[in-house]
N, C-alpha and C positions, 0 to 999 in steps of 0.2 A: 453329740452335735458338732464339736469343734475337735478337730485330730489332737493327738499327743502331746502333753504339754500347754494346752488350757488355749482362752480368748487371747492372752498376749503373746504368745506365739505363733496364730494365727495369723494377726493383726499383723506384725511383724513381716510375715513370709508373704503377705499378700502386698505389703508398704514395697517390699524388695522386686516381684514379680512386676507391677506397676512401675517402677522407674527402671528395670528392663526394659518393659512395653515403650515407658514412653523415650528413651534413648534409642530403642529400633527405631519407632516414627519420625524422630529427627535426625537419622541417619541414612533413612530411606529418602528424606528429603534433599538431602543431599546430593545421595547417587544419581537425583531423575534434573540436576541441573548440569549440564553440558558446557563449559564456556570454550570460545576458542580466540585467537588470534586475528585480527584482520589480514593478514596476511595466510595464515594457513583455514579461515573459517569458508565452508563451504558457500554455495549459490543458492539461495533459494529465488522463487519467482512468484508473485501476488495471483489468488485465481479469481479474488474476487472486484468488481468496481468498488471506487471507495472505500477500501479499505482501511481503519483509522490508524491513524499513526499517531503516537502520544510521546514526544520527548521526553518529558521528565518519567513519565510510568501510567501504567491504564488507570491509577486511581485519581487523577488530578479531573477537572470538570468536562472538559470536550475535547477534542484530539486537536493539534495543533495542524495536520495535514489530514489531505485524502491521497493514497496511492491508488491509481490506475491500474487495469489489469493488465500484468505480463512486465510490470518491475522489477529489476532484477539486485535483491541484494543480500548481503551478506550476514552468516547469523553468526552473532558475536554471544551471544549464551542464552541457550532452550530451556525454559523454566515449565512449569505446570502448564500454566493459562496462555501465557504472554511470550514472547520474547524479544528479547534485545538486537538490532538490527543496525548494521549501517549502509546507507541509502550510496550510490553511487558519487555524490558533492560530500560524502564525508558526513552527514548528520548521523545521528547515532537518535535509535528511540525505540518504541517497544511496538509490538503488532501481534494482536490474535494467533496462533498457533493455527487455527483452523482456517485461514484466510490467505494460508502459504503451502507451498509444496516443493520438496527438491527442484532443482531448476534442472533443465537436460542443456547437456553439454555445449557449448558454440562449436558452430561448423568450423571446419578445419582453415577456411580461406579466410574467417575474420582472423585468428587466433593466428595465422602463420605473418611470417613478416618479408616482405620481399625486396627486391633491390631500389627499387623508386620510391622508398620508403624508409631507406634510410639514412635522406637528406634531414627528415621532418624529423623536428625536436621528440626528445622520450616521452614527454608526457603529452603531447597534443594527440587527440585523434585522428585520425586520417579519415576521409570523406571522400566518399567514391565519386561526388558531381564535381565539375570543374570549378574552380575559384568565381565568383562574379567580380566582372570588372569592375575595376575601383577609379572612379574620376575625378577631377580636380574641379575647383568652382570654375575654373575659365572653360573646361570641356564642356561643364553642365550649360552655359551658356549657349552652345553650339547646336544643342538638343533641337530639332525640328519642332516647331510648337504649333497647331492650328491653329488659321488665322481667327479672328474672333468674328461672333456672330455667327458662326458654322453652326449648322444643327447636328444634334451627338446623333450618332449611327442607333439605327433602332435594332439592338437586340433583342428582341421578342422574348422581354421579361416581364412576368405577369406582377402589377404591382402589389402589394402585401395590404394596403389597407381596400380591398375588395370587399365591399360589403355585400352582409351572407343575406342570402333571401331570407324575407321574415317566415315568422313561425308561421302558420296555420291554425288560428284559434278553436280550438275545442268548445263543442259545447258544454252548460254547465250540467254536474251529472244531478238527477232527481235525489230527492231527500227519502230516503226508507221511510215507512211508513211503520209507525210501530203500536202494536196493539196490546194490551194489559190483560 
C-alpha cells in the first residue's frame, strides 16, 4: 500500500512535495503583480460608467469615487482583481481590472509642443478657447443692465411642472367564480 520504506516515509515525501506546491503558488503570485513607476507606468482609460474607485483598497465599505467613462489614468501595479491607479490630480487608489483597458495613444497635435506655447508655464495646460475677459468691479458697473419692469423675452420653454393628463380609470376586473 505505502512505497519503500514504510507510512513515515511516505508522510515525509508527501510533507516535502506540499511545501513545494505551496511555494510555486506563492511565487506564482508574485509573477501576475506588475508594479511600475509613475512616471514610466502606462495609460490606461475607464470603459465603464461609474466605475468605483476605492482609495484605500476594494475591501473597505463603498468606493470613495465614481469614474466616468474615457478617464484616463495611470496603472501603478496590476494585481489579480484590482489595481492600483493614479488619477490625473495625483490620487492614487484601486479599480476593477475589468472596467479598464490600455488606453490608445494621444494624437500627435495634443502631445507636440509649438512656438506660442512656450511662453505658458510647464506645468499649466494650454486650452485651445481664448482667455475670457477678466473685469474689474468698476467695468462690471458699466454692464448694460435692462431697465426694470421689462418683460423677459419669451423663449418658448415648456415649463417642467406640466401636469400629466390623468389616468383613465379601469374597470374593476370580475371575481372568478370557483366551484368545489
Amino acid at each position: 500500500m505505502f512505497p519503500e520504506g514504510g507510512l513515515f516515509s511516505y508522510v515525509r515525501q508527501t510533507s516535502v512535495r506540499l511545501a513545494l506546491f505551496a511555494v510555486a503558488v506563492i511565487l506564482s503570485g508574485c509573477a501576475a503583480t506588475q508594479t511600475f513607476t509613475p512616471q514610466t507606468a502606462p495609460d490606461y482609460v475607464m470603459i465603464r460608467d461609474y466605475t468605483p474607485f476605492y482609495r484605500l483598497g476594494p475591501m473597505q465599505g463603498r468606493p470613495d469615487a465614481s469614474l466616468p467613462s474615457g478617464t484616463r489614468v495611470k496603472l501603478l501595479r496590476q494585481e489579480m482583481g484590482f489595481s492600483l491607479v493614479q488619477l490625473s490630480d495625483s490620487r492614487t487608489g484601486y479599480v476593477a481590472n475589468e472596467n479598464m483597458v490600455p488606453a490608445p495613444p494621444l494624437p500627435p497635435s495634443a502631445t507636440d509642443s509649438d512656438s506660442s506655447d512656450s511662453s505658458s508655464k510647464p506645468g499649466k495646460k494650454r486650452r485651445n478657447v481664448p482667455d475670457s475677459p477678466r473685469y474689474t468691479g468698476e467695468q462690471l458697473n458699466d454692464i448694460p443692465m435692462p431697465e426694470p419692469h421689462t418683460p423677459a423675452p419669451d423663449l418658448n420653454i415648456a415649463p417642467e411642472d406640466v401636469a400629466a393628463p390623468a389616468p383613465t380609470p379601469t374597470p374593476p376586473a370580475e371575481k372568478p367564480k370557483f366551484r368545489y
